[in-house]
Every structure is written in structure tokens, then in C-alpha cells.
C-alpha positions as CSV (number, residue, x, y, z in Angstrom):
1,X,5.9,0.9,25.1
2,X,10.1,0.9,25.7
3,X,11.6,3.9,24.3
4,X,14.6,3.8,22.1
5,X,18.0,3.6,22.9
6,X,21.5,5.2,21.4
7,X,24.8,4.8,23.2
8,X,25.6,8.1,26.2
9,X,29.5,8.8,24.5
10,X,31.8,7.5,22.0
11,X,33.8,4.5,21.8
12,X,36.8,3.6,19.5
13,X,37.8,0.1,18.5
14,X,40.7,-1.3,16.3
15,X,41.4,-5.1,15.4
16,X,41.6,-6.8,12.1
17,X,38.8,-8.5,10.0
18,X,38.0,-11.8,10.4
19,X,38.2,-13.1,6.7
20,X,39.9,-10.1,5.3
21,X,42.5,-10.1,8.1
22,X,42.3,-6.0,7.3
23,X,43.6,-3.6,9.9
24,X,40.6,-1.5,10.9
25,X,39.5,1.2,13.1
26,X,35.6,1.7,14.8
27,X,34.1,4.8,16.2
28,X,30.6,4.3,17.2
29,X,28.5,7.4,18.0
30,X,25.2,8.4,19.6
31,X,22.8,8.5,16.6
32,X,19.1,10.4,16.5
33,X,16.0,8.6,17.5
34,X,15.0,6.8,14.3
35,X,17.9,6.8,12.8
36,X,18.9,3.1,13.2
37,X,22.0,1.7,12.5
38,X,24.2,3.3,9.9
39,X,27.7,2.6,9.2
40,X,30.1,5.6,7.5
41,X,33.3,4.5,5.6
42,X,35.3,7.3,6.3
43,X,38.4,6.1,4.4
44,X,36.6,7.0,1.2
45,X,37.1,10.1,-1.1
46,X,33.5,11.3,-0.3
47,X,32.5,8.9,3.3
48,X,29.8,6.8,2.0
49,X,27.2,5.8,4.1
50,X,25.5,2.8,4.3
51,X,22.3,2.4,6.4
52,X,22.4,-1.6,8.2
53,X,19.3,-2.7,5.9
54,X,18.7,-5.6,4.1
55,X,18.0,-3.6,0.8
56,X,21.9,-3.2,1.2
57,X,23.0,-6.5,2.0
58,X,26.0,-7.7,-0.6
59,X,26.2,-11.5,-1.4
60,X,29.0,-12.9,0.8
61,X,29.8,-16.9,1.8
62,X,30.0,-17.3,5.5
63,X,29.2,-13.9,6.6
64,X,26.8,-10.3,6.3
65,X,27.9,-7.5,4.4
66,X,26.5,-4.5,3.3
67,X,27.1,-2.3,0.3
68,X,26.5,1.2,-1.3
69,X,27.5,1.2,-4.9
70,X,31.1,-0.1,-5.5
71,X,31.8,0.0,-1.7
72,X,31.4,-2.6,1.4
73,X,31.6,-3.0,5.0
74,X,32.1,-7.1,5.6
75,X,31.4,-8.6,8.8
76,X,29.1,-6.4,10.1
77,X,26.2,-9.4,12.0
78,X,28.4,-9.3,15.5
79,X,28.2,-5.7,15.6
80,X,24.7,-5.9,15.3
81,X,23.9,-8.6,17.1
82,X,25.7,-7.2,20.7
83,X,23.1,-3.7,19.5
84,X,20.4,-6.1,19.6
85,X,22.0,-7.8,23.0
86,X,21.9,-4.3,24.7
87,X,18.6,-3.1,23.2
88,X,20.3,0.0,21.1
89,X,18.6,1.3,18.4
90,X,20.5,3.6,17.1
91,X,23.6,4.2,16.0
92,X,26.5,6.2,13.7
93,X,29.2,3.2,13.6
94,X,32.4,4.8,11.3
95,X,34.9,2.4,10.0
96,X,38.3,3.0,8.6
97,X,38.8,-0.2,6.6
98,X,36.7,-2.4,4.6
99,X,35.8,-5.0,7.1
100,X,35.1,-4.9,11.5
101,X,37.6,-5.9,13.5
102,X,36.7,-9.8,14.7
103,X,38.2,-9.8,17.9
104,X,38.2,-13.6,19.1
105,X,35.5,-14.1,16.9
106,X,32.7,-13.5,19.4
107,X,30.3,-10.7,20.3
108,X,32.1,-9.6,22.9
109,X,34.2,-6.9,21.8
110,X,31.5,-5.1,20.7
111,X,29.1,-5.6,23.5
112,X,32.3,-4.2,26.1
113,X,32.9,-1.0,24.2
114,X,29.2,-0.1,23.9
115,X,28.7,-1.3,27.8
116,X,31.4,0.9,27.8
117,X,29.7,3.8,26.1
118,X,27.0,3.4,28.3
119,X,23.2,2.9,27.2
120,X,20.7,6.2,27.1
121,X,17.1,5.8,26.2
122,X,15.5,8.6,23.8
123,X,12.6,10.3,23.5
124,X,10.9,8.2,21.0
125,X,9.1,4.7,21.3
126,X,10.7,1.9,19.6
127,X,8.8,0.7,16.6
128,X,8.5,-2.8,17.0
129,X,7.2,-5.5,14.0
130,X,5.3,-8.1,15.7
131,X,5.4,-11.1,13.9
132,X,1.5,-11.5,12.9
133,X,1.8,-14.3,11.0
134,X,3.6,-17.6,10.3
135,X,6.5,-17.3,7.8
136,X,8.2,-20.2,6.4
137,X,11.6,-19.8,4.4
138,X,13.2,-23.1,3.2
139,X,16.7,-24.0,1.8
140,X,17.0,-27.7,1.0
141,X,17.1,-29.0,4.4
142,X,17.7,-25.6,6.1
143,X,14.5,-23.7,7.3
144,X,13.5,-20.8,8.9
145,X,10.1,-20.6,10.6
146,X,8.4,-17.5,12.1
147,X,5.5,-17.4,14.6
148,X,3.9,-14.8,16.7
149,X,4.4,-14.6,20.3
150,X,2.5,-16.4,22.2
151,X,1.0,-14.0,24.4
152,X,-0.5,-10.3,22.7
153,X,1.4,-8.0,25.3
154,X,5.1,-9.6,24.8
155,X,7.8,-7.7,24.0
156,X,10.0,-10.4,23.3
157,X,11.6,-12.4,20.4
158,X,12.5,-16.3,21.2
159,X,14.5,-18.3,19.6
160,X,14.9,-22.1,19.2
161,X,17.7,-23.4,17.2
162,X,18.2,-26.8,16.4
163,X,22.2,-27.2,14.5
164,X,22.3,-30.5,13.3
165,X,25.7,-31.7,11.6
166,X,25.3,-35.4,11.5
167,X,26.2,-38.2,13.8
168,X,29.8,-38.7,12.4
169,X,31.0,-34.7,12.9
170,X,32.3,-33.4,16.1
171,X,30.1,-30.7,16.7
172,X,27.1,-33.3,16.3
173,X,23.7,-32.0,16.8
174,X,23.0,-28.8,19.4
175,X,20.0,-27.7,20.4
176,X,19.1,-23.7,22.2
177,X,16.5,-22.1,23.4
178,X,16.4,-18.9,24.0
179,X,14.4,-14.9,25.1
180,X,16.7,-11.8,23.8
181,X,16.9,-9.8,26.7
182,X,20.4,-8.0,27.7
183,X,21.4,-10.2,30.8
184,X,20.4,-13.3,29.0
185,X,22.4,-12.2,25.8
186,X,25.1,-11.3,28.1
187,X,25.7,-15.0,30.0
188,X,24.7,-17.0,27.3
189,X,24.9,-15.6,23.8
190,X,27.8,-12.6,23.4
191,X,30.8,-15.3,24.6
192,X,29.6,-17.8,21.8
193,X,32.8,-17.8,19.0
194,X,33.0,-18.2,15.0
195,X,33.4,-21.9,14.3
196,X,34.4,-24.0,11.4
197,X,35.5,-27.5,10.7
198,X,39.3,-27.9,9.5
199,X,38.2,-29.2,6.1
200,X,36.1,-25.8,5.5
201,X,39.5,-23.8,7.0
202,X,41.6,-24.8,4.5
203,X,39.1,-24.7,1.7
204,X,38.8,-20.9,3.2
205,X,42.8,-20.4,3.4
206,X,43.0,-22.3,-0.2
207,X,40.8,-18.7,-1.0
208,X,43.1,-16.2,0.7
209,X,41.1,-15.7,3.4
210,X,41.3,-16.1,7.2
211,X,45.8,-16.7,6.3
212,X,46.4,-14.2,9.8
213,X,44.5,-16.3,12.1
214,X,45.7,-19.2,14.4
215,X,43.9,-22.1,16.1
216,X,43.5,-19.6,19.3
217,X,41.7,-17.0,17.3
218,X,38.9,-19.3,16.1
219,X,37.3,-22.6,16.8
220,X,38.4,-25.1,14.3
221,X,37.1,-28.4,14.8
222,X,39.1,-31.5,13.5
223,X,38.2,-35.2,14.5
224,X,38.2,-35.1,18.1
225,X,36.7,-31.1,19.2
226,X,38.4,-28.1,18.7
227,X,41.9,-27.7,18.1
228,X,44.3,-26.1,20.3
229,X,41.4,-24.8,21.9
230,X,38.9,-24.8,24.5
231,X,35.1,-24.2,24.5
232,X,33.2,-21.8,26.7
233,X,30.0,-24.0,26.6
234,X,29.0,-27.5,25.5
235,X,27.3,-26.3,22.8
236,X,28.7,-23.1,22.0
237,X,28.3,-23.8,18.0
238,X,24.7,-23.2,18.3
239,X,25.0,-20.0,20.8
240,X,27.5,-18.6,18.1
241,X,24.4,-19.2,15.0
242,X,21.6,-17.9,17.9
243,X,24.3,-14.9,17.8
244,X,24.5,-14.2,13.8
245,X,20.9,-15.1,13.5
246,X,19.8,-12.2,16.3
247,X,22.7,-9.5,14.2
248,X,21.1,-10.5,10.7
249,X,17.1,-9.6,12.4
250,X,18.9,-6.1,12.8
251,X,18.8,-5.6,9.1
252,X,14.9,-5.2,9.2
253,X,15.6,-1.7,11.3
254,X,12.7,-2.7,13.9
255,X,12.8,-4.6,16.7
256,X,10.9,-8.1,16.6
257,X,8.4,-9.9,19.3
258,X,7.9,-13.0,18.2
259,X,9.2,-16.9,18.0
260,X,11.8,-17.8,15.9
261,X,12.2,-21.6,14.9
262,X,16.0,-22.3,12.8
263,X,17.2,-25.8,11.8
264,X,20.3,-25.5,9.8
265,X,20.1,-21.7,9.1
266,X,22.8,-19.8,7.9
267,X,23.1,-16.0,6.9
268,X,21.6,-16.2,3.4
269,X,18.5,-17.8,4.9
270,X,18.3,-15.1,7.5
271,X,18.3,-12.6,4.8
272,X,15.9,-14.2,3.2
273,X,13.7,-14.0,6.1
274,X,14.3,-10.3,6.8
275,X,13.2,-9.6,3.5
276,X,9.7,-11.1,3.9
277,X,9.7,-9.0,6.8
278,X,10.3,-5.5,4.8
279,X,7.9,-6.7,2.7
280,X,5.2,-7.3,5.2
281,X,6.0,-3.6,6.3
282,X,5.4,-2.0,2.9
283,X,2.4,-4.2,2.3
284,X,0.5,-2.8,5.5
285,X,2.5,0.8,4.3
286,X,0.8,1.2,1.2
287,X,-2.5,0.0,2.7
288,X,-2.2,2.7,5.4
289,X,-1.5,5.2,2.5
290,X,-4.4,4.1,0.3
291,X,-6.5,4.1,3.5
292,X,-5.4,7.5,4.6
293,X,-7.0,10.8,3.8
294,X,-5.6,12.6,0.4
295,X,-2.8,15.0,1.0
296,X,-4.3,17.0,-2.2
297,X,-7.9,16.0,-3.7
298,X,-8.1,16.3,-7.5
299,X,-9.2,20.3,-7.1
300,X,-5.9,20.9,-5.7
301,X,-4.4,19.0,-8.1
302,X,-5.5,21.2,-11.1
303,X,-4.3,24.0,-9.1
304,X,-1.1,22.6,-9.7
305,X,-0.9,20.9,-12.9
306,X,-2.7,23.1,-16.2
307,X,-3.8,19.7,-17.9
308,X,-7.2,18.9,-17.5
309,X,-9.7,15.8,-19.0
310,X,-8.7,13.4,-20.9
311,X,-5.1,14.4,-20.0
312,X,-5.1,14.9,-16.3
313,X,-3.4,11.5,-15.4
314,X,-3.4,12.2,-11.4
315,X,-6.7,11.9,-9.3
316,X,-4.8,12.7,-5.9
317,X,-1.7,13.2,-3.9
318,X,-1.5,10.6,-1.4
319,X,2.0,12.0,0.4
320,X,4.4,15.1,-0.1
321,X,7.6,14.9,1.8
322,X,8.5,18.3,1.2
323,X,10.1,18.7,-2.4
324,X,12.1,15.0,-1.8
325,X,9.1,12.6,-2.7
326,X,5.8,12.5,-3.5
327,X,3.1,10.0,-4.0
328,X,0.1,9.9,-5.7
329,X,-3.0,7.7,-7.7
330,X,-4.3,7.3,-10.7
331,X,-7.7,5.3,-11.3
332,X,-7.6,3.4,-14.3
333,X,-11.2,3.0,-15.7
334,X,-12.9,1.4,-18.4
335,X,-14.5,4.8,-18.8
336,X,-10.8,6.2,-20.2
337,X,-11.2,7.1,-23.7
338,X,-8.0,5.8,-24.8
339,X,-9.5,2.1,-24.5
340,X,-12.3,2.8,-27.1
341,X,-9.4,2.6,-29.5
342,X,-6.1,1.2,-28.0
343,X,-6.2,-2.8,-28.1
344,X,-10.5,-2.4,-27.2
345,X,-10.3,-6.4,-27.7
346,X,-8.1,-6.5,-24.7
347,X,-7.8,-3.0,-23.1
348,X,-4.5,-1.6,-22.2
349,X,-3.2,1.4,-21.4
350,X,-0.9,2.9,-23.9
351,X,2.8,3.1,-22.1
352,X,3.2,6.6,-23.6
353,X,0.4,8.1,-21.1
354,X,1.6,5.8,-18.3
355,X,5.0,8.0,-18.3
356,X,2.8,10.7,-18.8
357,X,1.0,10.4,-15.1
358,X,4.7,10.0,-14.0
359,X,5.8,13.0,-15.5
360,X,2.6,14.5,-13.8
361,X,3.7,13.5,-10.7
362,X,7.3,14.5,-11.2
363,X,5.9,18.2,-11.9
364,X,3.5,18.4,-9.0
365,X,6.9,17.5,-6.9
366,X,8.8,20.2,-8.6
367,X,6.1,22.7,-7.7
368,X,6.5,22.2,-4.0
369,X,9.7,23.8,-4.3
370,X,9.1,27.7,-3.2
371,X,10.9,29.0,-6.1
372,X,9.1,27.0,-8.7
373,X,5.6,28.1,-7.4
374,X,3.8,29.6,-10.1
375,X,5.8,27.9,-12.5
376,X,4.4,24.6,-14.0
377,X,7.1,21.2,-15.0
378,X,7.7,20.6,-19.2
379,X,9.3,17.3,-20.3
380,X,12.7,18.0,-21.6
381,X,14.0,14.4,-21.7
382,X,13.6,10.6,-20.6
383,X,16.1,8.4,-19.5
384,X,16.4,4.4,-18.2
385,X,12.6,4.4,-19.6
386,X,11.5,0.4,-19.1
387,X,7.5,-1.1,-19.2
388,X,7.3,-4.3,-17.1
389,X,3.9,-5.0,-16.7
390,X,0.3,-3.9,-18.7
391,X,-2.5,-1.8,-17.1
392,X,-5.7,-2.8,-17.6
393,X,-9.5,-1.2,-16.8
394,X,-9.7,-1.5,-13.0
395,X,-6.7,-1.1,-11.8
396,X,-5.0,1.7,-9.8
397,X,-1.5,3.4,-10.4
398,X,0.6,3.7,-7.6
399,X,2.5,7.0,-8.5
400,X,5.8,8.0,-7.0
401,X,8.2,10.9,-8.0
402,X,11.5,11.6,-5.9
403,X,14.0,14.5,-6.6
404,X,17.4,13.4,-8.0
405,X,18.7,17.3,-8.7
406,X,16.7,20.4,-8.6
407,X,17.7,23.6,-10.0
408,X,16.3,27.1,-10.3
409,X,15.1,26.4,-14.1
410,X,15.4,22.6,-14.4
411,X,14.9,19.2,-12.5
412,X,15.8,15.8,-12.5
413,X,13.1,13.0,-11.3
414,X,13.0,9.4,-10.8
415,X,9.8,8.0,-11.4
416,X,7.7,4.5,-10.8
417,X,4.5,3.7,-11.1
418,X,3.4,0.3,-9.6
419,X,-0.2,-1.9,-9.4
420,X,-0.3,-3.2,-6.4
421,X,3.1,-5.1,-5.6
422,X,3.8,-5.0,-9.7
423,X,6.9,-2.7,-11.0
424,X,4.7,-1.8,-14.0
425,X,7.2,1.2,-15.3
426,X,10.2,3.8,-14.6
427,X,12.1,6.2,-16.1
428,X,14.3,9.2,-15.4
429,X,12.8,12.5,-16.3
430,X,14.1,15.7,-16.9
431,X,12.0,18.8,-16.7
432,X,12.3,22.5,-17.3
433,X,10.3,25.1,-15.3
434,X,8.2,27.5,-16.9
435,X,6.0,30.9,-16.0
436,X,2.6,29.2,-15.9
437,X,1.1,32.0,-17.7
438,X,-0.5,31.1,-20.9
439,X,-1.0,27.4,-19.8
């Protein structure tokens, strides 16, 4: 298996956005094996990072960006896509500005500066997500189709894209074909530009967007080809969507083998595809923590917690990452003795004892921090408390606690608790740490 990659040094890049037309300035660094791609607005009060996920994808015509709270990097798919290009895994891209310089609208400003950087492979395999199974996505008459690769030892992703604007436009129907690997990407993909016909320029100047650039910056396409302008390949429309297409796969954080099929596809269809992706992953992620031998069986448990039957609500800890996050189960039976008289026509469990087992699994987090060992977690409060789905006899709660703020005498939790993919409820809780003594 291929190792990861990061870039050897650091490279600095300044240009104006694309739509924004926003000065900017890039610094891309070497990042840490399994770190992926994270971008860092420096230009912030307190830099705000902003990992290159789909989780953090904003909602943007024409274009990827990304957002942590209030704040937004636009334009980031060409900067991904030339990481992609080059086979880099990961790395610490800051930006001064609120959009990437667009250079002329290709991937080739990014691809130079990280040639330039130099490529240095890590001491980690790369994780790659083999596509298993088909996976349709479908927009109207826009579709995205995923298939797995042909043969079980590639380590490839191929890509056919078929661009089809009707008989009576200029750019017509384009077809591509083609295997992501850097000297491929290099010749036929990273040269391919941003395109648009005139009438959707001025609908995008009519927005105040894209006023700084000319007919050189950009291929416009009026009635008879591009204006003012010359193309680098026949059908360098569909090489530029191959381009975005391959940038927008970055946002699952995992390198694909596989086939991709596009007709039509644009960015919100990509995303769309990405996220049955992440989905897939925590699918076969919870099975492989349901599968996986208990981090703490139930004795260790009561070591932990002082409640015991009927009030223990955790059977076992399935993962402990340090005093962050924890994970753990809770069996619902029909055995419980809540259901002889809660709803007994129709079981359910009562919501009060389903925050409960989340507050159980909030304290057993708080007790993995060293100072609160021989201390045990009491509800002080509960905030942003919401039910979404009912429990009933035979299913099995998915527990999860992670830390918000932890001091030497109180804590702050977030807490879920889920059946199977189903949110079922969540709520903030506060706890206070006291001597276990007496419990």
C-alpha cells in the first residue's frame, strides 16, 4: 500500500478570488500524517480552522466553499483538486482573505507552487475508500454514478464525464475519459480553465461578482466559441468539470479507487456524492465498534459509576479517547422494568432515563480525567435537551459523551444517543464532581 504524502517546504501564493475578486494571500505547509487538508484563516481575531470536509461545506452557486461558524473560505475545489493531481494528503493551507486566489482560472497555479514545494511521502499508509458498491445520485437530468474498480488490486479512481449542453450552444456535448494519476493530471487535466456562457456572466456581474475580470481571465463563450480567447484543448469545458469533480472527492478526506460516471454534474451533485461516501464510512465505523471487543465490560463500569439495577443505564464502554470522547451501549430489553408500566400497550422508554444513560456516559468521561478519579459526575443542569425518535424493547443505544469544558469541580458535556442511524436524543449537560464517598 502507497504511503501518504505532505509537501518537503513551504510555498506562498497571492492573487485575487475568482467571484469575490478579493486580494488574498496562501501559505501552504507540510501537515502531519493524517491530518488531511485543513485550511487556517489567519486574518481572523482567533485563526479559525476549517478542516477540507464535506460536513463543512457552505451552500454556494457555481463553486465549493467551506465554513466554520460565521466564517468561509470560497473557492477552495482547485486547490484541492491539483492535491489530488499530485497525490498529497496532507496539508496546513493558511489564507489571508476570504476566498483563493483564481489565477487564470485553472489548476495550475496551485499545482506549480506545490511542484514547487516539492512532494515527501510519510510514514503512514494512505487510507483509501474503495468504492464497494454502486451509488447513484440524481439531479433532474444531472447524475452521478459510482462503481467499483474493475480489478480488486487497483489503486485508481477513473472517471468518465459526459458534458452535454445541447446542440444549439457552443460548447455542445464533450465527452472524457480519464485515470487520476500525476502525469496524466498534469497534461490533460491541471491546464483545463473556469468557463461560462456570456448570458450566465452577466447574470453573475448583474450579482456583483466576477466585476475584476476580463475576457482573458476566464473563458466566456458567446455564439461562436470563446471570446477574446483561445482554448487549450477541444474540449477543455469537460477537462475543467473532470478538474472540480476530482477537488470536490477531496472533501471525503480519503483517497478513492474506483469508477466514476458524471453526465451534467456540478458541485452540489458532487457533494452530494461525497456525503454518501462519509456515510458509508461511519456505517462500516459503528459496525467495527459494535463488533470490537469492549473497552470496559459492565464490572468496570460499576467501578466507575455508584448506580446499580434498575438504574445502571450503561452495559459497556465501547471507546475512550482519553477524557475528549467516549462511547458506549445500552441494551434496551423487554425485561426493563420501566415497560411494565410506561405505555406497556406499546412500550417505550421514558425520555427522562434516556438522558439519564447520557448523563451516565458523560460521568464515566469525566472520570477519565486524573483529577476527577475517585470522584463520581452529579447532574447540575441540562441544556439544548431535544427527543427525536422513541426507543422501543430490542433496540440498542448508541451512547456518545464528548467534553465541551472540564474544570477541577465541574464539566460541560455534549451528549447523543442514537439507534442505529436514528438521532434519537441530545442535550448539553452540566455536571459537578464529587468525593465518591457515601455513594
Amino acid at each position: 500500500m502507497s504511503a501518504q504524502q505532505t509537501i518537503a517546504g513551504s510555498v506562498e501564493i497571492e492573487g485575487r478570488g475568482l467571484f469575490t475578486g478579493t486580494p488574498s494571500i496562501v501559505r501552504l505547509h507540510p501537515a502531519p500524517a493524517n491530518q488531511g487538508i485543513t485550511f487556517l484563516r489567519t486574518d481572523e481575531q482567533v485563526p479559525v480552522r476549517i478542516p477540507a470536509r464535506v460536513a463543512n461545506v457552505a451552500k454556494r452557486a457555481r463553486r465549493t466553499s467551506l465554513r466554520n461558524g460565521t466564517v468561509s473560505i470560497e473557492t477552495v475545489e482547485h486547490c484541492l483538486s491539483a492535491c489530488a493531481g499530485l497525490g498529497i494528503d496532507n496539508v496546513l493551507i493558511e489564507l489571508r482573505g476570504d476566498e483563493l486566489p483564481a489565477g487564470d482560472g485553472s489548476g495550475l497555479l496551485f499545482l506549480d507552487k506545490l511542484r514547487e514545494a516539492g512532494v515527501a511521502p510519510q510514514d503512514a499508509g494512505r487510507d483509501w475508500f474503495v468504492i464497494s458498491q454502486t451509488v447513484r445520485v440524481v439531479d433532474g437530468d444531472s447524475e452521478l454514478v459510482a462503481l467499483p474498480p474493475l480489478q480488486a488490486t487497483a489503486e485508481t479512481l477513473e472517471i468518465h464525464y459526459d458534458l452535454d449542453y445541447g446542440e444549439a450552444s457552443p460548447i455542445g456535448r464533450q465527452h472524457h475519459t480519464f485515470v487520476l494519476t500525476p502525469d496524466r493530471y498534469l497534461q490533460e487535466i491541471a491546464p483545463a480553465r473556469t468557463f461560462v456562457l456570456k448570458p450566465e456572466a452577466d447574470q453573475l456581474l448583474a450579482a456583483g461578482l466576477g466585476s475584476h475580470l476580463t475576457y482573458s481571465d476566464i473563458l466566456v463563450f458567446g455564439n461562436d466559441g470563446p471570446i477574446e480567447n483561445t482554448l487549450r484543448f477541444p474540449d477543455e469545458c469537460v477537462r475543467h468539470k473532470i478538474l472540480d469533480l476530482i477537488g470536490d472527492l477531496m472533501l471525503l478526506g480519503k483517497p478513492l479507487i474506483g469508477r466514476i460516471y458524471a453526465r451534467r454534474s456540478g458541485h452540489s451533485l458532487n457533494h452530494e456524492l461525497v456525503r454518501r461516501f462519509a456515510e458509508q464510512i461511519r456505517q462500516r465505523q459503528r459496525v467495527d465498534l459494535l463488533l470490537s471487543a469492549p473497552r470496559l465490560d459492565i464490572r468496570q463500569v460499576q467501578r466507575i459509576l455508584p448506580h446499580r439495577y434498575p438504574f445502571l443505564m450503561v452495559d459497556r464502554i465501547l471507546e475512550v479517547e482519553g477524557s475528549r470522547r467516549a462511547v458506549g451501549i445500552k441494551n434496551v430489553t423487554i425485561n426493563e422494568e420501566f415497560f411494565q408500566g410506561h405505555y406497556p400497550g406499546k412500550p417505550i422508554m421514558p425520555g427522562v432515563l434516556i438522558i439519564e444513560a447520557m448523563a451516565q456516559m458523560g460521568g464515566i468521561l469525566l472520570s477519565q480525567e486524573l483529577e476527577h478519579k475517585g470522584q463520581v459526575a452529579v447532574l447540575l443542569s441540562l441544556d439544548k435537551v431535544k427527543f427525536r425518535h422513541q426507543v422501543s424493547p430490542g433496540d440498542q443505544l448508541l451512547l456518545v459523551a464528548e467534553a465541551i469544558r472540564v474544570k477541577s469541580r465541574t464539566g460541560h458535556v455534549r451528549t447523543t444517543a442514537k439507534v442505529g442511524d436514528e438521532l434519537v436524543a441530545e442535550a448539553v449537560i452540566k455536571f459537578m464532581m464529587t468525593d465518591a464517598q457515601g455513594n
